[in-house]
N, C-alpha and C positions, 0 to 999 in steps of 0.2 A: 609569608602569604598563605593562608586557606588551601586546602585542595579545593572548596565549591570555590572559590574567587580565581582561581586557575583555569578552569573550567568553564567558567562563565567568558574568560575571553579568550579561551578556545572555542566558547559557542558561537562567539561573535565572529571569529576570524573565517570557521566552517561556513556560515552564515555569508557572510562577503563571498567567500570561492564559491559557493555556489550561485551567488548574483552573477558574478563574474563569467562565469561556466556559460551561463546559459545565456547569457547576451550577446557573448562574444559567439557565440552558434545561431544568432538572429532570431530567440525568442524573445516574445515581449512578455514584461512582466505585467499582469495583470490583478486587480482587487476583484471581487465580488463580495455580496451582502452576507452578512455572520448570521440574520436572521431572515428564514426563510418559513416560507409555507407549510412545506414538505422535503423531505430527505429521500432518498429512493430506500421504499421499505424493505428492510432485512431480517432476516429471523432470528438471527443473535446480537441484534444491535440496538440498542435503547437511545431514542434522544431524547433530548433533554426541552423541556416547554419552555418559551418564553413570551408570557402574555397568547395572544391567541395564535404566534408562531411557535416555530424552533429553531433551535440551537442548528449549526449546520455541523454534522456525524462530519463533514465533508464538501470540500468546494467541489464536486465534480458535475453536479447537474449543470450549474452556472456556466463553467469552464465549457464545459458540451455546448450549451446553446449558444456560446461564442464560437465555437469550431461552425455549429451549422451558420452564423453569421460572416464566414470569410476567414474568421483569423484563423490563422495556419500551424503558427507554432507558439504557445503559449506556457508560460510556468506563474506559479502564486507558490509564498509560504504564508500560511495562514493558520489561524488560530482553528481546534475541530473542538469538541464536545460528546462525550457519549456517556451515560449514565453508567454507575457500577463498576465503573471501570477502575478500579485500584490495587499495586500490587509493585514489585522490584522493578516490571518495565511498564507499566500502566498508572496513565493518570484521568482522572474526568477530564480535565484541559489540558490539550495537548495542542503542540505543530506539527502542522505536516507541510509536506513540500508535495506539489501538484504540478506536472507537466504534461503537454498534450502536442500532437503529432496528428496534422492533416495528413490523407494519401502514404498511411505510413500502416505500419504492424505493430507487433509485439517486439519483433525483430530488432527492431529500432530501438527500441527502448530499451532492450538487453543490453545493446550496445551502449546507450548514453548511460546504464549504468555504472559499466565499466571505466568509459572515461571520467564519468562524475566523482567516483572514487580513487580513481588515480590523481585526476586534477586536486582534490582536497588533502590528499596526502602529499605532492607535490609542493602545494602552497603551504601547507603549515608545519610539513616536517622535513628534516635534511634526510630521514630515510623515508623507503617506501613499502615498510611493513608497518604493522601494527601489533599488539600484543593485548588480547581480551581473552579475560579469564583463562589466564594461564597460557593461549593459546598463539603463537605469533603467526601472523596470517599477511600474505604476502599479496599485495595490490596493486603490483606489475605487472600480472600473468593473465592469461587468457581463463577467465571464468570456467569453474567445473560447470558444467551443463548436465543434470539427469532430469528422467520424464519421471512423474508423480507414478506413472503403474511400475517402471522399472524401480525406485523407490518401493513401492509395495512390495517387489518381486523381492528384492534382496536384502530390504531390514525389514520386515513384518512377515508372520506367518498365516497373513490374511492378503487376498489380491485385491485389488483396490475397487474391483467391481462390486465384490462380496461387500468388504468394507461402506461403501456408498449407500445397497442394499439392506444392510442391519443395522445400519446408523452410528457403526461406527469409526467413521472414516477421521471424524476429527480428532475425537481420545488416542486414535492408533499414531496420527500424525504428531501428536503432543509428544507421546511416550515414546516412540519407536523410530518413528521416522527424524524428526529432528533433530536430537540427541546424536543420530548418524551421520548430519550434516555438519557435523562440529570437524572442518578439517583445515590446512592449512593454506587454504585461499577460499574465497568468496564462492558461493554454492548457488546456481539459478534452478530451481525446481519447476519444469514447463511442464505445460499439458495437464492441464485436472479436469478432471472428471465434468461433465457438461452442468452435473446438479450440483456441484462448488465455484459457480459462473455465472451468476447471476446478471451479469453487466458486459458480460463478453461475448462475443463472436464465436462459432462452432469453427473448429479444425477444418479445414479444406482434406477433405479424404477420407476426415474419419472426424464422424459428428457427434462422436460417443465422448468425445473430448474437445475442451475448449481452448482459445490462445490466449492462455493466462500462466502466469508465472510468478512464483514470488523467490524475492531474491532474501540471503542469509549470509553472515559473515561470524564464525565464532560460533555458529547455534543462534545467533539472534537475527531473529525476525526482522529486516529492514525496511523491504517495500511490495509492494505487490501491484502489479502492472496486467494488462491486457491488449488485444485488440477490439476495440468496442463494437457492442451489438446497437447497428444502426435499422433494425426494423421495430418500428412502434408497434405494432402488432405484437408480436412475440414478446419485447420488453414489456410490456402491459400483463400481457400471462402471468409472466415470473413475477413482477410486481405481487399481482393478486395471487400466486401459488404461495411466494415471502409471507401476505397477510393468510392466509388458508394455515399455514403453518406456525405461526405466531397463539392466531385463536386455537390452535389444538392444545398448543402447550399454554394456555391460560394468560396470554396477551394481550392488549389492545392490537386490533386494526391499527393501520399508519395509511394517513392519506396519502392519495396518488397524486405525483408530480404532475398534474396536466399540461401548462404552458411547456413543461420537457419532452412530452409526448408527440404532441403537435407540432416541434418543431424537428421531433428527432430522425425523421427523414428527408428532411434535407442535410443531415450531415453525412459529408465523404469517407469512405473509407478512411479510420482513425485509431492512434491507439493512444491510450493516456494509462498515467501510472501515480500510483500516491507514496510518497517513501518518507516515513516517521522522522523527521530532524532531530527527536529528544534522544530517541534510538541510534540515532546518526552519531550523534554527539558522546553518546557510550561507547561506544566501538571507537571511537579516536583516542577518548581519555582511558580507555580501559575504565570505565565504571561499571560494576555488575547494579546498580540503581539507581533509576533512573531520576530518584533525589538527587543524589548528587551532582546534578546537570541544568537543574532547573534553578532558580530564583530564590521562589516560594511553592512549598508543596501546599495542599489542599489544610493539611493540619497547622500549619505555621499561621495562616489566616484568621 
């Protein structure tokens, strides 16, 4: 048999434990519409038109105006979309997996990463490591925890405030910082900087940082999670700072969410998190591409 045919029902089985994962913790699983209005505008994220919508970058608006609607604990894996996007971990269509937590943190969601990844290695394998690129990385252990400026502090020769300031916070994180994270358990990188937070909530104490976090297994990029910013006020800024920033660099404008605006303070105190499935499914099979994992790529088509 194939490694892609191997693969594919290792995606399936990952797929199930995380059905399983999250119902059996009294989420409901949830659909929302693939074609929408508007996306929450980003400055390095392109969607993709369809007819006089778009493509959804992301279930997350949806998912939100269900939180301000009652529901409490919710998860979707869903198909996302973003233009340009291709590469060894990058595809234009992709899954993600989407979970949300009423009356909850970021906190939380460190935490369901941890179990989310132990429960998937439990279900699919007799051990509880894993081995990507080279790397064997152990899924029993209580997650490394460092903060994004202590990160700065000790693999880059730039602090992360500077960083932020010259613009160049992401190239450092590319080269520098992540590459450090390649160790042998699951790495949670919390606290970024308040202008790499566009959708999060400011730090209780220190508002120079926000409660966002992305999580890494091997150097690969997994999920990235927050505590949501529930003032429409302020989300509307950022919004239109994302479009201010887009037109400098020779972008379109991206329309504003309205109907998410207007609803978005009536939501509770919340944290929600997006974590790549195709990504997910490399780090179990050890695939360093994220061909290898999917069906049909973009060129098979």
């Amino acid at each position: 048999m194939s490694l892609l045919s191997n693969n594919l029902k290792l995606r399936a089985r990952i797929i199930q434990a995380i059905r399983i994962f999250f119902e059996s913790r009294g989420f409901l699983e949830v659909e929302t519409p693939l074609r929408i209005p508007a996306n929450a505008p980003e400055e390095h994220i392109e969607p993709l038109s369809s007819g006089a919508l778009y493509l959804q970058t992301s279930p997350e608006l949806c998912m939100k105006r269900l939180l301000c609607r009652g529901h409490d604990r919710i998860f979707q894996i869903s198909r996302c979309w973003r233009s340009d996007e291709r590469g060894s971990r990058h595809i234009p269509e992709f899954t993600m997996l989407e979970w949300y937590r009423s009356h909850s943190d970021y906190e939380a969601l460190m935490n369901d990463c941890e179990q989310l990844l132990q429960h998937i290695v439990n279900s699919c394998y007799s051990t509880d490591t894993v081995c990507y690129d080279s790397v064997t990385i152990a899924l029993n252990e209580v997650f490394t925890r460092v903060s994004v400026r202590d990160a700065f502090n000790e693999y880059s020769d730039v602090n992360m405030d500077d960083a932020v300031s010259d613009g160049t916070f992401d190239e450092i994180m590319v080269t520098q910082i992540e590459p450090a994270l390649v160790q042998g358990k699951p790495v949670l990188l919390v606290d970024y900087p308040i202008e790499m937070a566009a959708l999060a909530r400011p730090k209780a104490g220190d508002p120079t940082v926000a409660e966002r976090f992305e999580l890494y297994a091997g150097g690969l990029e997994l999920a990235n999670g927050f505590s949501e910013l529930n003032d429409p006020v302020e989300q509307r800024s950022r919004f239109l700072e994302a479009n201010r920033k887009r037109s400098n660099n020779g972008l379109n404008a991206l329309p504003i969410p309205e109907p998410f605006l207007r609803e978005l303070a009536t939501m509770p105190p919340s944290a929600g998190i997006a974590l790549g499935v195709d990504r997910l499914v490399m780090l179990f099979a050890g695939a360093t591409r994220i061909d290898d994992v999917i069906a049909f790529t973009p060129e098979d088509l």
